[in-house]
Structure formats: structure tokens, C-alpha cells
C-alpha positions, 0 to 999 in steps of 0.5 A, spaced: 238 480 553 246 482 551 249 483 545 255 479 543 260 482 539 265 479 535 272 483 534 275 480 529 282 483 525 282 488 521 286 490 514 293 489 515 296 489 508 299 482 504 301 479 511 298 473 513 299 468 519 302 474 523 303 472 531 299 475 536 305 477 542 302 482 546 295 482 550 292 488 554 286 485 556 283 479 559 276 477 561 271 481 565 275 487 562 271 493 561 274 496 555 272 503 551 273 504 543 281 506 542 282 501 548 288 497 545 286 490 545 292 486 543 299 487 539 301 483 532 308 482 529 310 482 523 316 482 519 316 491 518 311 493 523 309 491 530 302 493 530 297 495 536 289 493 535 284 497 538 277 496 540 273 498 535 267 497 540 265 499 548 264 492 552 266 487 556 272 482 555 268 475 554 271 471 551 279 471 548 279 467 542 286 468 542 292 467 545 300 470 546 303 466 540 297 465 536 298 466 528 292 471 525 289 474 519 285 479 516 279 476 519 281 472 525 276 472 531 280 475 536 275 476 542 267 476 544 265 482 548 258 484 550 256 489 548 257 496 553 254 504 552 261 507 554 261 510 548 255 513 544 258 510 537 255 503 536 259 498 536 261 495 530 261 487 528 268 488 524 274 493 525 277 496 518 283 500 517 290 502 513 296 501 518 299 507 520 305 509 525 303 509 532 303 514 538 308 510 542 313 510 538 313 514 531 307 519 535 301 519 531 295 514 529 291 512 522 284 513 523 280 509 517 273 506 518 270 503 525 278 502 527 285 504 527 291 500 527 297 503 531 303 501 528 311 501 531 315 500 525 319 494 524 325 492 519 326 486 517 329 482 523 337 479 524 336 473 526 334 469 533 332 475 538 331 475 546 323 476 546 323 474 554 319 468 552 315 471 546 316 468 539 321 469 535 318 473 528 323 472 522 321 473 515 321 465 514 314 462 515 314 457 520 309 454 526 310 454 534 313 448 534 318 449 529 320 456 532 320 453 539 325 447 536 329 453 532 329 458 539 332 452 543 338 451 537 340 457 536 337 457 530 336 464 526 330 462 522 331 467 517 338 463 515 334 456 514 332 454 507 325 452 507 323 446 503 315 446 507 309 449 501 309 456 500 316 457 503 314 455 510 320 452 514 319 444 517 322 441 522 327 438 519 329 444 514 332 446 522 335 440 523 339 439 516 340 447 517 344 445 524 347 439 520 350 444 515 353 448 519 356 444 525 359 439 518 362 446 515 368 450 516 366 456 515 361 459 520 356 465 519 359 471 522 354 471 528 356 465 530 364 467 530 363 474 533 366 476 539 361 478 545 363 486 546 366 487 553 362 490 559 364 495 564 362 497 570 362 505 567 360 508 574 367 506 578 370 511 572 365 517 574 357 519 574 353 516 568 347 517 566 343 511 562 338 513 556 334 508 553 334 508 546 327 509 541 323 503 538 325 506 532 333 506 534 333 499 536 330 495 531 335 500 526 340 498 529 339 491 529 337 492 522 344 496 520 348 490 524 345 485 520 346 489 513 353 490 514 354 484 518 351 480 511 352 484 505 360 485 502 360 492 502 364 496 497 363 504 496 365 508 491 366 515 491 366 521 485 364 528 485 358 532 481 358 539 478 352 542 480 354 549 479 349 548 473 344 545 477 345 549 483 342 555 479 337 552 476 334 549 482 334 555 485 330 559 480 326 554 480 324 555 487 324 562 485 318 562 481 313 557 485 309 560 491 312 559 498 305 554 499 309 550 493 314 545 495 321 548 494 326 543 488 332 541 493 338 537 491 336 530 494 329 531 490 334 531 485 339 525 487 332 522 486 331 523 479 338 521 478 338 515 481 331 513 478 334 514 471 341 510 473 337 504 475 334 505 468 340 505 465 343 499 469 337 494 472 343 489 475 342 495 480 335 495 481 335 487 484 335 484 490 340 478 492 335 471 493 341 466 494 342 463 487 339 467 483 337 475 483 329 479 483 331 484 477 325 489 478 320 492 472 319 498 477 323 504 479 321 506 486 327 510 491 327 511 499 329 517 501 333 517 508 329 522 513 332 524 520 327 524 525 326 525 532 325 517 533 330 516 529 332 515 522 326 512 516 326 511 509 320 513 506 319 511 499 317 514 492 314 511 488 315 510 480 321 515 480 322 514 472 315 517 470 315 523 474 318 529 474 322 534 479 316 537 481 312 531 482 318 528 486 320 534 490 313 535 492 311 527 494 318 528 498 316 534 502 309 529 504 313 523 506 318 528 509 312 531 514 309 525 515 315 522 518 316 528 522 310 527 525 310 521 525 304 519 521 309 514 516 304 508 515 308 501 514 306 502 506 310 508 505 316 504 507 316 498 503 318 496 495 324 501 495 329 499 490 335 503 492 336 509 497 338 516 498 342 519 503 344 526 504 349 529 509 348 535 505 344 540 510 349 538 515 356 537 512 361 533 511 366 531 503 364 523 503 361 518 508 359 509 507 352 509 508 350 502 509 346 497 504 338 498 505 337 491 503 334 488 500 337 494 496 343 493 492 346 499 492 344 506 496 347 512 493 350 518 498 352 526 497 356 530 502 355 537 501 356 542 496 363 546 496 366 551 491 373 548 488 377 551 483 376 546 477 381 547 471 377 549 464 383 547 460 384 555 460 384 556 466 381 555 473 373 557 475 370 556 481 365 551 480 360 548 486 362 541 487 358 536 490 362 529 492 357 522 492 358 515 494 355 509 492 355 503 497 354 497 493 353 489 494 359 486 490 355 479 490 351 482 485 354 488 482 363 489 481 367 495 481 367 497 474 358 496 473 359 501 480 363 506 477 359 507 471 353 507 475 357 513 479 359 516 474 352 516 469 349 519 476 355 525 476 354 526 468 346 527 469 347 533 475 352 535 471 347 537 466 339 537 468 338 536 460 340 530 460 334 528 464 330 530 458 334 524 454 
């Protein structure tokens, strides 16, 4: 008699109804443990399951389209002895960044959970005929409608249970907007010009990474949806400078070394604290203030660019912090960032420091509200009221949501993160 085995979908965090977009196997496939199954899609993270059992493809449960959740049967196999493991009944994982596009997996009870890393998306994409996955909750017929329209779903106030987008949300948000005079921004956007650039000289194409695609996509949105403001000032960090490196010379080279972000960090934790309109997030007539202080840390990888997140910056001192930063650092240059190292970010840091440059806009991480930069540190004669000294001046800018927050609460926020590295004991306060 041969052994059945139900695969089933593992641990995936808080997501719920999540669409099935890819396939790999079909019936009477003969298929070892690791062999990916299928792909899932959520609204951070694209996520390939793997068999957690060796076997015969019997019978799929599922189909491209389909909408699962932990526990959802996803297919029957019979029971094979390709691997000397035994099977088993039900696959169990914490997600974790792929081998395709970040490079590494996750390995955690019968399974793993291979995962592409996604930000929220823009809107309507072009899937060649996969679902449309936005953050709205909505069921194929309505997604089919809202594709057939136009309709970014994301932009579609629901009126369903538990935020679920109904038909005719779609159709009342077609109405609206054919009857305003004021269109979104996607809909009066230009297409960008084509050109056929081999008539000028040889070119070579190079593809872009998953991780620089759905950037992009994701930077495009932002920018395209948030009012953006930046403001700039400068911080004397002399003080600070000499500190952090007499620091790093009393821990031992296995220790994680006090950089300045490490620092930045500190600094913005202890500024959300000060001033909570900036730790919220924009939710159309009203904010989400946040009792907790979490900040993403922006990592430049071989991918492409990742925001890991700290968490609980406000209880934790510089060491602490500066050793979790080294961690998430690795694991995002390893490529071992699960979706959960990325996510409940308050606000941003991003430090050209290690590369140059007096001041640059860094764009909004949303649904953050603001994201605080730094340049790099130059020494400049700075007047004492007696006379000139030179003094390490380290420029910042912070980029802020002007729907949330206006210029003079952005200043005073700047200026508190300036008064604090100018003086580290501050952070003892």
C-alpha cells in the first residue's frame, strides 16, 4: 500500500489569504525534499516553498491564483525513498531570504521557506497574467475587475469585513475619479521615451536584481505619493568622534566596533521620543502614533539596498545597538535578512558617510514619515566667540511627510538630533 502525504503551507507570519503565483511541479512529478513546490506572494516578501518530503506529485490542491494560509493543503504526494530522511506530515519554517535573489536560505523544522524580498507595491503591476498582489484585501473576481479597469487596488477605499476591497468599492473608486478634477499623479504622468540606442553605438543590457526592481518600484511610489521636504543642518561631532573611537579602543577586535550610524541611531530614537508626531504613519484622515521606537538602518548590498530594522532603539544603549547593527548588517550581505528583520520600522537612517558627499534627499521609507541622512564628516574652522577652531562637522538632513509634519516641528527635530551628537551625555538625559 502507498503512503499519502499531505503537504500543507507552513508558518509565514501574520499573512493571511496570500496568492499562490507560481507553480514548479505538476502530477506524476517525481520530486526530492528542498525541491521548490510552489511560490506565495505577499505584500513584503515573495516566498518559495520547498518539499518537505520525497515522492510523487498526486494530486495538486491548488492552483495559480489560489489564496492560502498557514495550513492550507497545497498537495498530495506518495510517498517516495529519494531521501533517507522521513517525510513529514507538515512543513514548518521562519521565512527567510532566498538563494535566487538575496542568496541564502532559512533552515528551521521539516522545511525551509525561501524568500524574495518585496516592499509594498505601487499599484496595478504587469504580471503576464499572474494576480495583481496589493496591500488591499480583495478576491479574484474583484482583482480581475480592478486589472480590467485600471484600477490600482492599493488607491481603493474598502467597505468589505476586515478592510476587504468589494466590487463595487472598485466601481465607486472608478466614478470618483472619472468625476474629479484632479487625477492621481499615475494617471497624468507622461510615458518616458524610447530610443533605439544601438543606432548611436554598442550597448550592452544588464538586467536588474529582484531586489533593484521592486526598490524602484517602491522609491517611484514614494516619491510619487509622499509630499517630500528635506531639511538640512550640521552636527559637531569632534566630541563625539573621539569618543566612539576610544571606545573601539578598549573592546577586542571580536567585539562589534561604535560607528557613527550606530550612533545616528541613538539619536533618532531618542528624537522620536521627544517629538511622536514623527514617529506615525499617514492612514488618509487620521495618524498611527507608535508606542514603540524601532529604526531601519539602510545596508548597501550586492543586490541592492535593504533597511534592516533595530528594534526597541529607545532601551538600548550604543553597544547594544552597535553590535544588533553589525548583525543585520552581515546577515544582509549574506543575504540571510528574513522578511521580519525588515519590517515595523519607524523611521530610516541613511549615511553616505563611508563614501562622500556635504548633503543628499534621501526619499521617504513609508510608511515612515520621515528618514534622517548624514554626509561625511569634514573638519571646518568653526568660531568659538574668540577665535577659530577646527571642529569635525558632520552635515544631516531629514526628509519628512509635510501631510504629517510641517517645517518649524522638522527643524526642531534636526536641530535635537544635532544638540545630542553634539554632546553624547545628552543621551544619558
Amino acid at each position: 500500500m502507498v503512503d499519502s502525504i499531505e503537504i500543507v503551507l507552513p508558518d509565514i507570519g501574520d499573512y493571511k489569504d496570500v496568492p499562490i503565483v507560481e507553480i514548479n511541479v505538476a502530477i506524476g512529478d517525481d520530486i526530492v525534499i528542498d525541491t521548490p513546490l510552489l511560490s506565495i506572494e505577499s505584500d513584503k516578501a515573495t516566498m518559495e516553498v520547498p518539499s518537505p518530503a520525497a515522492g510523487k506529485v498526486k494530486q495538486l490542491m491548488i492552483e495559480v491564483g489560489s489564496l492560502v494560509s498557514q495550513g492550507s493543503i497545497l498537495m498530495i504526494l506518495e510517498a517516495g525513498s529519494a531521501s533517507g530522511d522521513s517525510p513529514a506530515q507538515e512543513m514548518s519554517a521562519e521565512p527567510a531570504s532566498s538563494e535566487k535573489d538575496v542568496g541564502a536560505v532559512a533552515q528551521g523544522g521539516a522545511a525551509s521557506i525561501k524568500v524574495r524580498e518585496r516592499p509594498e507595491p505601487s499599484g496595478l503591476e504587469d504580471r503576464g497574467g499572474r494576480p495583481e498582489v496589493s496591500q488591499a484585501h480583495a478576491s479574484p473576481s474583484v482583482r480581475a475587475l480592478a486589472r480590467e479597469l485600471g484600477v490600482p487596488l492599493a488607491l481603493v477605499v474598502p467597505s468589505g469585513a476586515k478592510g476587504r476591497v468589494l466590487h463595487d468599492d472598485v466601481t465607486s473608486h472608478v466614478k470618483q475619479v472619472m468625476g474629479s478634477t484632479q487625477l492621481p499623479p499615475s494617471a497624468i504622468a507622461p510615458a518616458l521615451p524610447k530610443a533605439d540606442y544601438e543606432k548611436f553605438g554598442a550597448i550592452e543590457r544588464v538586467p536588474l536584481s529582484r531586489i533593484q526592481q521592486i526598490t524602484g518600484a517602491n522609491l517611484s511610489r514614494n516619491w510619487n505619493t509622499i509630499p517630500h521636504v528635506t531639511n538640512f543642518d550640521k552636527a559637531d561631532v569632534t566630541d563625539a568622534e573621539a569618543f566612539r573611537k576610544n571606545i573601539n579602543g578598549e573592546v577586542g577586535e571580536a567585539s562589534a566596533k561604535l560607528t557613527m550610524v550606530s550612533i545616528l541611531i541613538k539619536a533618532a530614537a531618542l528624537a522620536l521620543k521627544k517629538y511622536p508626531r514623527f514617529n506615525s504613519s499617514f492612514d488618509q484622515d487620521a495618524l498611527i502614533l507608535k508606542k514603540y521606537i524601532h529604526i531601519g538602518f539602510a545596508v548597501d548590498t550586492p543586490k541592492g539596498l535593504v533597511v534592516p530594522v533595530i528594534r526597541d532603539c529607545d532601551k538600548k544603549g550604543l553597544i547594544e545597538i552597535a553590535s544588533e547593527m553589525r548583525a543585520l548588517a552581515d546577515k544582509a550581505l549574506g543575504g540571510q535578512l528574513s522578511p521580519g528583520d525588515m519590517q515595523g520600522g519607524c523611521i530610516s537612517v541613511s549615511s553616505l558617510g563611508g563614501v562622500g558627499g556635504h548633503g543628499f534627499t534621501p526619499i521617504i521609507n513609508a510608511p515612515e514619515v520621515a528618514i534622517l541622512g548624514a554626509g561625511r564628516a569634514v573638519t571646518e574652522a568653526v568660531w568659538d566667540g574668540s577665535g577659530f577652531q577646527p571642529r569635525q562637522m558632520l552635515p544631516i538632513t531629514l526628509s519628512w511627510d509635510h501631510r504629517v509634519v510641517d517645517g518649524v516641528a522638522a527643524a526642531r527635530f534636526l536641530g535635537f538630533v544635532a544638540t545630542l551628537l553634539n554632546d553624547l551625555r545628552r543621551y544619558a538625559l
